[in-house]
Structures are given as C-alpha cells and as structure tokens.
C-alpha positions in Angstrom: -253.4 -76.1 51.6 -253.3 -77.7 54.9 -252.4 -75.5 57.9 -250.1 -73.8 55.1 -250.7 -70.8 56.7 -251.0 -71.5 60.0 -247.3 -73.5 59.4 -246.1 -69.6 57.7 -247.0 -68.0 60.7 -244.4 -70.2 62.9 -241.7 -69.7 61.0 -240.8 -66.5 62.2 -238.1 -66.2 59.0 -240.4 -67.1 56.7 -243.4 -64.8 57.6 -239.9 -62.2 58.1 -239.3 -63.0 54.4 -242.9 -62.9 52.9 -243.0 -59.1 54.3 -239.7 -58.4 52.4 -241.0 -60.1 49.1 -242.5 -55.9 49.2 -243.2 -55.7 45.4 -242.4 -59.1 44.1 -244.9 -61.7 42.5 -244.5 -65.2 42.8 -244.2 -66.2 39.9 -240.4 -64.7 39.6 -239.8 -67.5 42.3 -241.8 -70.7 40.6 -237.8 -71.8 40.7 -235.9 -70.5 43.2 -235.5 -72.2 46.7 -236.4 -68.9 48.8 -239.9 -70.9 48.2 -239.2 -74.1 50.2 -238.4 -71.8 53.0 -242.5 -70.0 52.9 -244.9 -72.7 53.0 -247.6 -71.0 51.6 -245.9 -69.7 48.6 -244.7 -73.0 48.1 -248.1 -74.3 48.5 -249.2 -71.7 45.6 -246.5 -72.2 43.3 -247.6 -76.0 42.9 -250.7 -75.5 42.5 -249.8 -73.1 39.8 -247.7 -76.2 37.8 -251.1 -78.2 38.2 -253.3 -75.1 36.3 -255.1 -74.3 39.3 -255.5 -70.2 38.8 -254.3 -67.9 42.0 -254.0 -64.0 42.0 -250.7 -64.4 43.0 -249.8 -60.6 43.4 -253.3 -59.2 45.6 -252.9 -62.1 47.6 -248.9 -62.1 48.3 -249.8 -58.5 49.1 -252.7 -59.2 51.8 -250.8 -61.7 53.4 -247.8 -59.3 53.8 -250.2 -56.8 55.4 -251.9 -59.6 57.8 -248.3 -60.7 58.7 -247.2 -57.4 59.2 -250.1 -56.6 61.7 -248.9 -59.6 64.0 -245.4 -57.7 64.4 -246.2 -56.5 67.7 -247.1 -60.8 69.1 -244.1 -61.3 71.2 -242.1 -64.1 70.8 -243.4 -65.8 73.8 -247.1 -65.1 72.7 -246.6 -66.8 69.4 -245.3 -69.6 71.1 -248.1 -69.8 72.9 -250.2 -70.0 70.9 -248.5 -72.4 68.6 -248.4 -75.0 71.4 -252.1 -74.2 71.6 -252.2 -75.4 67.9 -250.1 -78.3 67.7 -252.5 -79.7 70.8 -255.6 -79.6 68.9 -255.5 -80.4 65.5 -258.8 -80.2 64.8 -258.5 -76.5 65.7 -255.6 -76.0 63.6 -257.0 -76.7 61.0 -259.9 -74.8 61.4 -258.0 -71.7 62.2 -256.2 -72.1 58.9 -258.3 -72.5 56.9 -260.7 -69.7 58.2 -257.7 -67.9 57.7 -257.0 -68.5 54.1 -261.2 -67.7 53.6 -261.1 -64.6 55.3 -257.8 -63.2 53.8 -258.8 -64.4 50.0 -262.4 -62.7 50.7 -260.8 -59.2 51.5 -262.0 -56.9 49.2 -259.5 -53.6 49.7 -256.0 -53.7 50.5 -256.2 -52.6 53.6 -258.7 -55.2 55.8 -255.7 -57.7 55.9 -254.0 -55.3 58.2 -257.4 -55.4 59.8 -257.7 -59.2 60.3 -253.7 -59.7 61.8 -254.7 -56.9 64.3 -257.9 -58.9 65.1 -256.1 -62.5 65.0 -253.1 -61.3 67.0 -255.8 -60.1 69.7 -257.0 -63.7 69.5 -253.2 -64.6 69.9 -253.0 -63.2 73.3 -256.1 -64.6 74.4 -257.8 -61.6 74.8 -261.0 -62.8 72.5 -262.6 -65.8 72.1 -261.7 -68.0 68.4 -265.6 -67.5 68.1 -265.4 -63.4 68.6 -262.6 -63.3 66.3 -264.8 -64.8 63.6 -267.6 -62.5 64.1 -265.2 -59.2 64.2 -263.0 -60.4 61.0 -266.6 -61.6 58.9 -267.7 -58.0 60.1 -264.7 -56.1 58.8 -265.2 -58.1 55.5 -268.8 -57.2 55.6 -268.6 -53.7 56.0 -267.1 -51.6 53.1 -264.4 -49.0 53.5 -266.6 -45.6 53.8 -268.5 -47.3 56.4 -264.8 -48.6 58.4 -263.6 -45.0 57.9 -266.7 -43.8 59.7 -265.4 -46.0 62.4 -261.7 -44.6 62.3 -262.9 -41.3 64.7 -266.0 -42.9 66.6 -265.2 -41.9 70.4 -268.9 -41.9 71.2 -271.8 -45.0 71.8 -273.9 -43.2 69.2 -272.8 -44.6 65.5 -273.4 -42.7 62.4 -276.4 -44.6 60.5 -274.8 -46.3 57.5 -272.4 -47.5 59.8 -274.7 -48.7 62.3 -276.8 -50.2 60.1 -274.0 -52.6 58.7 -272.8 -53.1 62.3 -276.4 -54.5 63.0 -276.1 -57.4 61.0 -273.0 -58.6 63.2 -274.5 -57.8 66.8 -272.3 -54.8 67.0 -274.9 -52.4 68.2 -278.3 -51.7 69.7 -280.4 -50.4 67.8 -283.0 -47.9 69.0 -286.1 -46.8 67.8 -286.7 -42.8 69.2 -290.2 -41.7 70.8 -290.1 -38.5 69.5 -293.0 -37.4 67.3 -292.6 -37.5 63.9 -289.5 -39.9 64.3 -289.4 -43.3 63.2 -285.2 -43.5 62.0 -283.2 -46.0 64.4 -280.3 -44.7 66.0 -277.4 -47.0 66.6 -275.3 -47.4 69.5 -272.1 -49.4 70.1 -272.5 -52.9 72.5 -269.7 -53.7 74.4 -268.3 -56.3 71.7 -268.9 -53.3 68.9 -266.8 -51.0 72.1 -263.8 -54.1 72.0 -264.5 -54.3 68.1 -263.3 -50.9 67.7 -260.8 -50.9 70.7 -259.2 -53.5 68.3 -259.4 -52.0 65.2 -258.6 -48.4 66.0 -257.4 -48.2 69.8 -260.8 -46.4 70.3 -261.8 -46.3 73.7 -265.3 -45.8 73.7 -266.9 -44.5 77.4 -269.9 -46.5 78.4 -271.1 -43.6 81.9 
C-alpha cells in the first residue's frame, strides 16, 4: 500500500467521502467507482480479490475517525505539508506507512481520533515526526482507563497506573518519596507528557 494513505489524505474529496462512508463496509463497493476516487479503499478492495484478509469495517471506521480529527488542518497547512512530502520521498513513505501501523494497531475505537489530533499537530509543525511517534506509540500503549485518567489531569502529579504506563514512553519523572515508611513512586508530568496532554485533551498543565 504505498503512500496509500498518505495519497487519501491529499485528496481533500476523497478523505471528505471516506468520512461519509458513516456505516458502510467496503465490501458493498468491491464494484462501484466511488472506489477509484479513495485510494486506500481501492488499495483494500484489491487486495481483497487476491485473498489477502482485511477487517474491512473496524478499519474503514478508524480511518474515518483519524480523518475526521485532521478537520480543523487548514487548507494551507495541508498543503504544506504535502509539499513537505512530495520533496522527500523517503519520508513519505515512512510517514505512510507508520501511519497504516499505528492506525491497524489501535485497539478501541476511539485512539484514531487520538492519532489525527496528534498527526495534525505534526501537520503544523508544532512537533517533531520523531515526537509524534513517541506520543501516538504511547496512546497505543496505554489502555482506555488509564487515557481517561488523563482526560481531567490539570496537575504535574499523575495518578499511579497512569504514571506508571506513561513511564515507559518518557512521559514523566518518576519520584521516589523520603518519607518513612514510603517506598511508592509518585509520577509527575515532563514537559513532552505537559504537550502530550495539551494535545490530546487541550490540558494546560502549570509547571510554577
């Protein structure tokens, strides 16, 4: 599937009509030209005629919800970033097929959304390609209970089961307390776990 993806997002009408697809498999289109016109469907639907085995639904479903989080990119951002694309191949390619990993990897419906809102933040140059890797494999290595925990943080100070999973991703310093009879870490936000959530949630998390 090379830069399938990557070639989706460009075409604003066809990442437009991916979102409206709404309940629809792709299999009801294996015939119909609407696929010529989303180049990652088409991509799927041939692979399909070859045997290959896709979940066509739950992944039709988180790219809607990954496309549906770039909404806010303006046009001039996405074109951007596309020339930033087309000049580097190499990258391209990479991007895409990160992409494709990361989305396919996504183990509840909702950490798609998740991903576009970290990828459009790589968009607008606001991260690095290397930070958006680290905050999308974190999102896929946390679980839900532990992102909700994350939905109301306003503070430094993380609640442990949280922590602990944002530890693994350099999200936090961890911190052993003095206190007699007290040897549980206590887990505190870094400033990429302060922009991590900044991106996820809007949280702005006060470092005084």
């Amino acid at each position: 599937m090379s830069n399938e993806l990557i070639n989706t997002l460009n075409k604003k009408d066809a990442a437009d009509a991916l979102i409206d697809l709404g309940e629809v498999v792709v299999d009801s289109f294996v015939d119909s030209d609407i696929l010529s016109d989303i180049p990652i469907l088409g991509t799927l639907a041939k692979l399909k005629n070859v045997g290959v085995s896709v979940s066509d639904y739950f992944f039709v479903k988180k790219l809607q919800k990954f496309i549906f989080a770039l909404s806010s990119v303006s046009d001039s951002e996405r074109n951007d970033f596309f020339t930033r694309m087309s000049s580097d191949t190499e990258l391209q390619s990479r991007v895409n097929d990160n992409l494709m990993l990361l989305i396919n990897a996504t183990d509840d419906i909702d950490k798609p959304k998740l991903l576009g809102q970290i990828f459009a933040s790589y968009i607008r140059h606001r991260i690095s390609y290397e930070k958006f890797m680290k905050y999308s494999t974190s999102v896929n290595g946390m679980n839900s209970s532990q992102l909700g925990m994350l939905k109301s943080q306003t503070e430094r100070k993380v609640e442990r089961e949280a922590g602990h999973a944002m530890a693994t991703f350099g999200l936090v310093i961890i911190s052993i307390p003095t206190t007699a009879g007290s040897s549980s870490p206590e887990y505190y936000l870094n400033e990429d776990g302060a922009e991590y959530l900044n991106i996820l949630y809007g949280t702005e998390v006060s470092f005084s």
